[in-house]
C-alpha beads as a LAMMPS data file, in Angstrom:
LAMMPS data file: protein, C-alpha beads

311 atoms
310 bonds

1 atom types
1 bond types

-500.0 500.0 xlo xhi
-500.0 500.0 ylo yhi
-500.0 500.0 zlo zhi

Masses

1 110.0

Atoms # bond

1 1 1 -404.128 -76.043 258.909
2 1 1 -401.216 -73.310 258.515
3 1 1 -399.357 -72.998 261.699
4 1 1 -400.049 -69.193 263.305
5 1 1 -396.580 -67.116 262.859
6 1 1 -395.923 -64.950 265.825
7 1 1 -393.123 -62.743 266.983
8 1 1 -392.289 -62.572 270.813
9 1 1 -391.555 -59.229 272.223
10 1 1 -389.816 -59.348 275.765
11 1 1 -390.237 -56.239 277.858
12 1 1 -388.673 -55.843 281.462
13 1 1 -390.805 -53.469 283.697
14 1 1 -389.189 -50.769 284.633
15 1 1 -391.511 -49.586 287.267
16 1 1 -394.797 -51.224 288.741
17 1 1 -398.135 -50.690 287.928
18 1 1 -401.227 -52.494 286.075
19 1 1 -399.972 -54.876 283.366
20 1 1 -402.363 -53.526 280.291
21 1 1 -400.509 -50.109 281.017
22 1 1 -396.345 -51.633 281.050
23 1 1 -397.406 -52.542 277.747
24 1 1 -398.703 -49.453 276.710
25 1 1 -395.073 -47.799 277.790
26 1 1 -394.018 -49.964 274.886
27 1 1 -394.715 -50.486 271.526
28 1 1 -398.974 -51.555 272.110
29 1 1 -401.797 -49.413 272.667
30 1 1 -403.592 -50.087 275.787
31 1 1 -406.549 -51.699 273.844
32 1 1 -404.145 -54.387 271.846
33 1 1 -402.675 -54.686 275.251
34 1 1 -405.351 -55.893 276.504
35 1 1 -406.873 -58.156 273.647
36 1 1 -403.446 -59.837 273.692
37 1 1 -403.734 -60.566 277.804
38 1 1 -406.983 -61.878 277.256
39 1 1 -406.393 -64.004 274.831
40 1 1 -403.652 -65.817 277.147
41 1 1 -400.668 -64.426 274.639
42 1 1 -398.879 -62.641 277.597
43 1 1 -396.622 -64.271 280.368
44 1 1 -395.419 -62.708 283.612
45 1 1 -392.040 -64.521 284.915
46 1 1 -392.791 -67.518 282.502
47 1 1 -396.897 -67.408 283.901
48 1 1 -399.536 -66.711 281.591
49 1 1 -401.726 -63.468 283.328
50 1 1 -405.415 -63.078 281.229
51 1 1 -405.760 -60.111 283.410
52 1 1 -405.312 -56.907 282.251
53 1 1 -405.490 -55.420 285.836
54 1 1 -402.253 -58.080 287.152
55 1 1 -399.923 -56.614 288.851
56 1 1 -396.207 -55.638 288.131
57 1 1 -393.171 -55.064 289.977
58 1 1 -389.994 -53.544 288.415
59 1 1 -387.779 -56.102 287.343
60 1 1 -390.752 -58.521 285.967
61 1 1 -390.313 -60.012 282.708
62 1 1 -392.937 -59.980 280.104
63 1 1 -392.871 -62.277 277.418
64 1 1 -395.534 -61.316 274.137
65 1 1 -396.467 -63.431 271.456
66 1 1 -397.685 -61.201 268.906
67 1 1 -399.445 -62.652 266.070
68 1 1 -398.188 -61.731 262.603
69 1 1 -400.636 -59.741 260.482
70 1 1 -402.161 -61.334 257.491
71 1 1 -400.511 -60.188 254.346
72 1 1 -401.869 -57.524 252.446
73 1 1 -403.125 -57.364 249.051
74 1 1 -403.745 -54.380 246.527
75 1 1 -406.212 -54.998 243.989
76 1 1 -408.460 -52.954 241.408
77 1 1 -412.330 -51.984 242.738
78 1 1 -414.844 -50.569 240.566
79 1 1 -414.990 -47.269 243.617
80 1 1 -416.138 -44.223 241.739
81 1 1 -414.118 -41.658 243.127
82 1 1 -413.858 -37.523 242.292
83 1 1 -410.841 -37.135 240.000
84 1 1 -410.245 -33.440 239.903
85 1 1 -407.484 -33.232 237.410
86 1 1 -405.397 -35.944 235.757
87 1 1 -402.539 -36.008 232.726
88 1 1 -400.324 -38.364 232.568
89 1 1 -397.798 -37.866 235.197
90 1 1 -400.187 -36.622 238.326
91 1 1 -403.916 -36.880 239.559
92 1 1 -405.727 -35.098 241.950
93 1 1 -408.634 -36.739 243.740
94 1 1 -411.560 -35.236 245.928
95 1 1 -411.188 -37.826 248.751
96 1 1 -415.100 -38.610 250.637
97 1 1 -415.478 -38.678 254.336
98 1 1 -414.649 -42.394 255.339
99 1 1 -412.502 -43.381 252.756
100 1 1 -409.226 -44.952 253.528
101 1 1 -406.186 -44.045 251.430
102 1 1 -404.276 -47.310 251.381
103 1 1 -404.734 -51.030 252.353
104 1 1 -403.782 -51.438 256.596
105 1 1 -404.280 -54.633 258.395
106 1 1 -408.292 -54.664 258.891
107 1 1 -408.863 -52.447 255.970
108 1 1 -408.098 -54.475 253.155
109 1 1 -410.722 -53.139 250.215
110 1 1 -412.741 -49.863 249.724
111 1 1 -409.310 -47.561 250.241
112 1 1 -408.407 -45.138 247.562
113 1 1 -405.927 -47.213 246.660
114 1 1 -408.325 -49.906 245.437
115 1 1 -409.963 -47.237 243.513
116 1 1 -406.898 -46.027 241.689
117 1 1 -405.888 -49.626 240.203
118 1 1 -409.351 -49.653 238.603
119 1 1 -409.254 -46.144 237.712
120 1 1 -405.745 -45.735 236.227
121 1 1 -404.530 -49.875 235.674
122 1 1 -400.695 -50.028 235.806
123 1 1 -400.390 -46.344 235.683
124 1 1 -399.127 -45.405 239.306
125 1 1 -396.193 -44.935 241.078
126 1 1 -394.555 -47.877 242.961
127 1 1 -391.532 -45.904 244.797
128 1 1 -393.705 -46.099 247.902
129 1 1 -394.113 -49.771 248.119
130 1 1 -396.894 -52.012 246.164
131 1 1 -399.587 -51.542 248.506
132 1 1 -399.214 -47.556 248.724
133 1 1 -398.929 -47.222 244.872
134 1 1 -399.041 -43.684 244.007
135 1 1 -399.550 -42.228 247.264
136 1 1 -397.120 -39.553 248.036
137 1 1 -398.587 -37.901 250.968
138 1 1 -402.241 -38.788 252.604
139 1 1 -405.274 -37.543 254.790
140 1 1 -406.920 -39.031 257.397
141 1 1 -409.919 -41.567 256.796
142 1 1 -412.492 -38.976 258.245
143 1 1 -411.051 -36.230 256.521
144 1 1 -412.623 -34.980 253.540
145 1 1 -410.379 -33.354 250.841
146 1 1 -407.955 -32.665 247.652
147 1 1 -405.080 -35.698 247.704
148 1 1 -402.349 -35.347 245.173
149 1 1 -401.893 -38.860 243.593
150 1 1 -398.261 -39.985 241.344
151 1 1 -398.664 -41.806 238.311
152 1 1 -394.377 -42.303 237.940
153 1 1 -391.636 -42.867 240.265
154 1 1 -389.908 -39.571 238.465
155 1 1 -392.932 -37.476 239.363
156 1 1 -393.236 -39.269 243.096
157 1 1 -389.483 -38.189 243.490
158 1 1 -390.545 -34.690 242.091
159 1 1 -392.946 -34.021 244.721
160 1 1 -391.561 -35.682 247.616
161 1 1 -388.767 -33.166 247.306
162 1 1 -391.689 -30.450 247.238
163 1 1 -393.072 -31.784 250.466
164 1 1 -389.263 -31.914 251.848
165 1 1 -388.941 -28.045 251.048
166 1 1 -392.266 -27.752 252.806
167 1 1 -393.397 -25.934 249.320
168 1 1 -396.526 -27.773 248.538
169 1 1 -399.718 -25.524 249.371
170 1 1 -401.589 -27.248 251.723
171 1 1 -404.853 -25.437 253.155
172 1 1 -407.724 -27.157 255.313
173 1 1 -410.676 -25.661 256.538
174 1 1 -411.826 -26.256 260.430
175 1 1 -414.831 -26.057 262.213
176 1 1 -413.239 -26.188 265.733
177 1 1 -414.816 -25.469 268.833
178 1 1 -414.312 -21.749 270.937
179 1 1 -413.511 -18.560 270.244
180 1 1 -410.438 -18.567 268.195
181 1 1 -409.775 -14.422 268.151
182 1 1 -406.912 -13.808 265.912
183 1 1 -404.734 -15.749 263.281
184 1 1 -400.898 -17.607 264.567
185 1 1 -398.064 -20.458 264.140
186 1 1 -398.216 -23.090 266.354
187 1 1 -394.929 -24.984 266.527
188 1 1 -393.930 -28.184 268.489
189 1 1 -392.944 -31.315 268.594
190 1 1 -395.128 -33.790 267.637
191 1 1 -394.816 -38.008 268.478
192 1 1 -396.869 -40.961 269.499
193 1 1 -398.710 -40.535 272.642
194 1 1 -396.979 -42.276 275.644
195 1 1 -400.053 -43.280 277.042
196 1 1 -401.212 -44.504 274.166
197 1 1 -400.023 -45.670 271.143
198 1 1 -402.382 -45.296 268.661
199 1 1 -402.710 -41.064 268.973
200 1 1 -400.023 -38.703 268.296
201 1 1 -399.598 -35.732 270.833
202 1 1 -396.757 -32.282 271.291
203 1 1 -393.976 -33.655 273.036
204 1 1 -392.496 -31.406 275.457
205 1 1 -389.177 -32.603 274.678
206 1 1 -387.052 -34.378 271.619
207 1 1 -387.364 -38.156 271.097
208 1 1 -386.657 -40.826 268.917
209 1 1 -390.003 -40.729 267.143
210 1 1 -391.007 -36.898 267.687
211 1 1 -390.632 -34.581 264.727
212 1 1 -390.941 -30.725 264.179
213 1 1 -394.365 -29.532 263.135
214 1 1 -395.727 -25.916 261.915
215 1 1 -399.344 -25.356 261.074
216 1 1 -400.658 -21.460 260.313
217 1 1 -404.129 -20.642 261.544
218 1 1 -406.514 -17.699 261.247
219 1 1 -409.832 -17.419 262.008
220 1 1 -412.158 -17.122 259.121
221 1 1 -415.780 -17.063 260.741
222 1 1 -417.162 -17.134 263.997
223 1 1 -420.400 -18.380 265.286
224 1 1 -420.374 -18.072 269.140
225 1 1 -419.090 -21.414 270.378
226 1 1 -417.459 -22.131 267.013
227 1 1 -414.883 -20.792 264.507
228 1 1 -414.319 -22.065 261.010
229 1 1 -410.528 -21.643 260.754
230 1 1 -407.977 -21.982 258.024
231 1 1 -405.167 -24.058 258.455
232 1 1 -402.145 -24.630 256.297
233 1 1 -399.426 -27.197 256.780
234 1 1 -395.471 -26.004 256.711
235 1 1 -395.280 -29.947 257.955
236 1 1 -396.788 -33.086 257.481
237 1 1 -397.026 -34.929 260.243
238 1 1 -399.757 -37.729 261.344
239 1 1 -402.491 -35.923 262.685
240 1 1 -400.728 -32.711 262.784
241 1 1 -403.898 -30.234 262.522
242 1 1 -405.976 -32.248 264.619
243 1 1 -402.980 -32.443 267.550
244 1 1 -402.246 -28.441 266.943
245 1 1 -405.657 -27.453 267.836
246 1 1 -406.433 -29.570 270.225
247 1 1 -403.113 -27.821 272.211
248 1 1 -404.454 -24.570 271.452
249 1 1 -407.551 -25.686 273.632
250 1 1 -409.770 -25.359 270.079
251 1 1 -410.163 -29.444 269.215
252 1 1 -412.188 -29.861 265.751
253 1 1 -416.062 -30.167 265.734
254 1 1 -416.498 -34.460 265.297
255 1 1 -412.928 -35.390 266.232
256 1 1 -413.621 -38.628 267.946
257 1 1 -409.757 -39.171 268.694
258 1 1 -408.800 -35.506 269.896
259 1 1 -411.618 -33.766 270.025
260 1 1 -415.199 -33.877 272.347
261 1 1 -416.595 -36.799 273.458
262 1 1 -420.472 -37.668 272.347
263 1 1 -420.628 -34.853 270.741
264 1 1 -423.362 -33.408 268.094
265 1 1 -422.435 -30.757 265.985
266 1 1 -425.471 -28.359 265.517
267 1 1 -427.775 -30.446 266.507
268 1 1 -426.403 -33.181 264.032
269 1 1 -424.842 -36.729 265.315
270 1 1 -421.502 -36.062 263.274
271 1 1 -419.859 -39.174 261.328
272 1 1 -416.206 -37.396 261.832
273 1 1 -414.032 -34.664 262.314
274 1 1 -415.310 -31.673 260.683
275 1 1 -411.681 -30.959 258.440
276 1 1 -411.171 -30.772 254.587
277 1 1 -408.539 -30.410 252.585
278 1 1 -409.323 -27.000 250.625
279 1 1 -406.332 -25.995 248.964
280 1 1 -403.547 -27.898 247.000
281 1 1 -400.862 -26.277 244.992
282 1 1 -397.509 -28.032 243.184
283 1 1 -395.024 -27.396 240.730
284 1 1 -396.134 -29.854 238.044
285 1 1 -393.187 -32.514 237.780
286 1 1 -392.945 -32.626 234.085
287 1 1 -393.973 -28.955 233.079
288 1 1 -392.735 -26.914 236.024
289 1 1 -395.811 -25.138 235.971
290 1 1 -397.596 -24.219 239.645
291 1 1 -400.938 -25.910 239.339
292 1 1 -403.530 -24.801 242.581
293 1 1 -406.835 -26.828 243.056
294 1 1 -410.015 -25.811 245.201
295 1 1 -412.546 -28.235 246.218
296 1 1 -415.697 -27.214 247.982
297 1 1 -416.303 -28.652 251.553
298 1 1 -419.044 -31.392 251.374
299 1 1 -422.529 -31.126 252.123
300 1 1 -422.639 -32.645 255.951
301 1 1 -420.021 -29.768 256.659
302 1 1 -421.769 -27.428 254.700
303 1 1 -425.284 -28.682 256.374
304 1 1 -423.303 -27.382 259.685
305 1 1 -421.991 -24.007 258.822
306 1 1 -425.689 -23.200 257.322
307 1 1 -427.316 -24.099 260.260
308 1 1 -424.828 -22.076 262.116
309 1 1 -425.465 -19.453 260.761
310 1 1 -428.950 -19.324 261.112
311 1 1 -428.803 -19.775 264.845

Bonds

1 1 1 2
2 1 2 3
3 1 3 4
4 1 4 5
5 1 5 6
6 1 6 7
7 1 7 8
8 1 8 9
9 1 9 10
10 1 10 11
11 1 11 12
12 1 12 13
13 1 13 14
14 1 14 15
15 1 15 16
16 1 16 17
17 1 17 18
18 1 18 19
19 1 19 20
20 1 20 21
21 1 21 22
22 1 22 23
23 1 23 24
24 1 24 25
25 1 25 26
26 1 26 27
27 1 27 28
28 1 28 29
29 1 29 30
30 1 30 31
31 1 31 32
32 1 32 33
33 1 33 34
34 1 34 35
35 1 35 36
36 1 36 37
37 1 37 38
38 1 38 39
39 1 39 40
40 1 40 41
41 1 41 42
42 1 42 43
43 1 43 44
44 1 44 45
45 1 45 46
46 1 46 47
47 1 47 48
48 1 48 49
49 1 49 50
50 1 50 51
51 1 51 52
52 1 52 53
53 1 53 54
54 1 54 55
55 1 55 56
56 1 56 57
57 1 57 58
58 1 58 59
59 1 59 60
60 1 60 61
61 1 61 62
62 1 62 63
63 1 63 64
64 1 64 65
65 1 65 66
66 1 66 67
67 1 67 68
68 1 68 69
69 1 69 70
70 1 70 71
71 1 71 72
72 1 72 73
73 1 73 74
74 1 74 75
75 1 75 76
76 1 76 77
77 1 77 78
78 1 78 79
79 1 79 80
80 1 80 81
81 1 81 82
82 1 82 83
83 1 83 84
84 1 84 85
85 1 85 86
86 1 86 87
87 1 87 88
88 1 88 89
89 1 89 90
90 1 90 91
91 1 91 92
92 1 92 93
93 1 93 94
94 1 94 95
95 1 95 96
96 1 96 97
97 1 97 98
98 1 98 99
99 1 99 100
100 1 100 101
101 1 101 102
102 1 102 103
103 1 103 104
104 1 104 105
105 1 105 106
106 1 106 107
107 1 107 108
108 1 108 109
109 1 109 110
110 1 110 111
111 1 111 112
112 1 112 113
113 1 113 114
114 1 114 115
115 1 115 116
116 1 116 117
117 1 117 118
118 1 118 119
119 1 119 120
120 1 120 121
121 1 121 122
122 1 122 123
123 1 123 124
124 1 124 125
125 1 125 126
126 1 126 127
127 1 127 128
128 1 128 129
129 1 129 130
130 1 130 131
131 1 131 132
132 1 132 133
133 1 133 134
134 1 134 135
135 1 135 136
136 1 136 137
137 1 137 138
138 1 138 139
139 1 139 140
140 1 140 141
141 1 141 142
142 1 142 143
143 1 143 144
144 1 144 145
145 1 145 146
146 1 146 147
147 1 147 148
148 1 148 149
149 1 149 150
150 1 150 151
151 1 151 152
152 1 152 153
153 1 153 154
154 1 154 155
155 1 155 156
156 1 156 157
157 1 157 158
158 1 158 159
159 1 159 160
160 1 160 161
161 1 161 162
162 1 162 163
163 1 163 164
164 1 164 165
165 1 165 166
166 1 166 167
167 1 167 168
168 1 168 169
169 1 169 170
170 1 170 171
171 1 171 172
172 1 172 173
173 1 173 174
174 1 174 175
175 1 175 176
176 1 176 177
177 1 177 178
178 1 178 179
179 1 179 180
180 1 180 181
181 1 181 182
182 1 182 183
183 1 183 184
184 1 184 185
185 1 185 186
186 1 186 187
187 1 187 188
188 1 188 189
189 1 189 190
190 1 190 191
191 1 191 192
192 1 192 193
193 1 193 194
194 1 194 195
195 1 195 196
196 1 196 197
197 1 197 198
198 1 198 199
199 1 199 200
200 1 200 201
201 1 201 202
202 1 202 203
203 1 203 204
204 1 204 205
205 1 205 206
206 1 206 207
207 1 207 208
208 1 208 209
209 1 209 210
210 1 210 211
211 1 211 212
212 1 212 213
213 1 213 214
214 1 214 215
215 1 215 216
216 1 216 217
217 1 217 218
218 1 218 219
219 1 219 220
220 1 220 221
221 1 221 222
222 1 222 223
223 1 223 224
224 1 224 225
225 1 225 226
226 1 226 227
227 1 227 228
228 1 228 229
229 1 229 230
230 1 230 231
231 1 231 232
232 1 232 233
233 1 233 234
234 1 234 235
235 1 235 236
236 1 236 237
237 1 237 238
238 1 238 239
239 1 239 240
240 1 240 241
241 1 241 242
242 1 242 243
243 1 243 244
244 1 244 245
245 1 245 246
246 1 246 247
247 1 247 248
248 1 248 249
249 1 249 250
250 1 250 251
251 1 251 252
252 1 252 253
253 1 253 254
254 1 254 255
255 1 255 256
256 1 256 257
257 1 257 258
258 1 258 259
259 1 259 260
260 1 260 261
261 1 261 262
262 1 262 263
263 1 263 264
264 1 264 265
265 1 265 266
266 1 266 267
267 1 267 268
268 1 268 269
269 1 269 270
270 1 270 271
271 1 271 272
272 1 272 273
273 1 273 274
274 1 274 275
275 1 275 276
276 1 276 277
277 1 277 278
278 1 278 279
279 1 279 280
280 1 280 281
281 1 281 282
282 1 282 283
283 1 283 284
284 1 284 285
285 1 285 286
286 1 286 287
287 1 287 288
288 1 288 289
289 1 289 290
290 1 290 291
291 1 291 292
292 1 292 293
293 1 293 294
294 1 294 295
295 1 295 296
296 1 296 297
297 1 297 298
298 1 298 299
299 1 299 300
300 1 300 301
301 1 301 302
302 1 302 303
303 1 303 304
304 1 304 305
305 1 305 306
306 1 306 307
307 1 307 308
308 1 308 309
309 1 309 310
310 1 310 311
């Protein structure tokens, strides 16, 4: 049997409080916190604590062993997936609802990813690493949407620049909840949540990880508790649309991360957050030509805004 590889994080408590929520101040999430306490891979002074709830004082040292991750692997999967346009330096795909873009720890097969080695063989872009092959920029698993894929490193270079200059067109329709009564900029900072690692959140002030973020809104449609609103990036940060209106008090209709809890959307149990990618627009790397793509929100959405407005 393979010995287990594991990296040991030390942390000294700065303050006291519940041990599952010191190492959420650091680099865990208060869930993996607490898997790794209970599974006896966290020591308190040189003791091993299995309870989330111990106790500790400033000055305590913790001592983590982290297990490493098992390595990842990229391969080609027959995955039908909606290819849009393609030539031979650029695709662009109509990603589904619950689709992953790339290969992550736990999500090893069905991404978009695995699709694209089937779909286009050697043909991608590997500036970004061999298990992101030509992904340049990406949406969310739940959202639904138009993803601009790189089949060379010349053309990934070409549009990373484009997404530098913040002159990509990026437009995604919202169904978010309240009354939103006129169009705006929201700008903030955006990092990883303090409290909890695995959600980004506005920062009130500049840290190491928070960045700049701009997203344009206006309203396009209003149905009482509900407005379908446009948004279009100026940034690209994680989560940036779903953070910005949850600030604005308007969280998107099926966000289970920002959004409601056990919520229905029109009546309908909904499988995620109600947000597609609408518009995408480029300067072609090769031709220098501004290509703009539409795509059509999908049916479960489109269920939602009928029955909407109906009611």
């Amino acid at each position: 049997m393979t010995a287990e590889t594991v990296k040991v994080v030390e942390i000294t408590a700065a303050v006291g409080g519940r041990l599952d929520s010191i190492m959420a101040e650091s680099e865990f999430s208060r869930s993996r916190a607490q898997k790794l306490i209970r599974g006896g891979r966290v020591e308190v002074n040189g003791n091993t604590v299995t309870k989330p709830s111990e106790r500790v004082e400033p000055g305590d040292v913790l001592r983590v062993r982290v297990p490493e991750p098992e390595p990842l692997s990229a391969h080609p999967e027959a995955i039908p997936i909606n290819v849009i346009y393609q030539d031979d330096s650029v695709l662009v795909v109509d990603k589904p609802r619950g689709m992953v873009v790339h290969p992550a720890p736990g999500n090893q097969s069905g991404t978009l990813v695995n699709a694209l080695l089937a779909h286009c063989g050697g043909n991608l872009s590997d500036a970004n690493g061999i298990f992101r092959p030509g992904i340049v920029h990406r949406i969310d698993k739940d959202t639904t949407g138009l993803l601009l894929i790189v089949k060379t490193n010349e053309a990934h270079l070409a549009i990373a620049e484009q997404i530098k200059a913040h002159s990509l067109t990026r437009a995604y329709l919202a169904l978010v909840h309240g009354n939103v009564k006129e169009e705006g900029v929201v700008e903030t900072l955006i990092g990883r949540n303090p409290r909890d690692r695995k959600k980004m959140a506005v920062i009130s002030g500049a840290s190491g990880s928070s960045r700049n973020a701009v997203t344009r809104y206006k309203p396009l449609e209003w149905f009482g508790r509900y407005t379908l609103v446009e948004c279009r990036l100026q940034t690209g940060r994680t989560h940036q649309i779903r953070v910005h209106m949850r600030h604005l008090g308007h969280p998107i209709v099926g966000d289970k991360t920002y959004g409601v809890a056990r919520e229905a959307g029109a009546g309908r149990k909904l499988a995620g957050q109600l947000l597609h990618a609408h518009i995408l627009g480029f300067v072609h790397p090769k031709t220098g030509e501004y290509m703009e793509f539409t795509a059509s929100i999908p049916a479960d959405f489109q269920e939602i805004m009928d029955k909407l407005r109906q009611t």
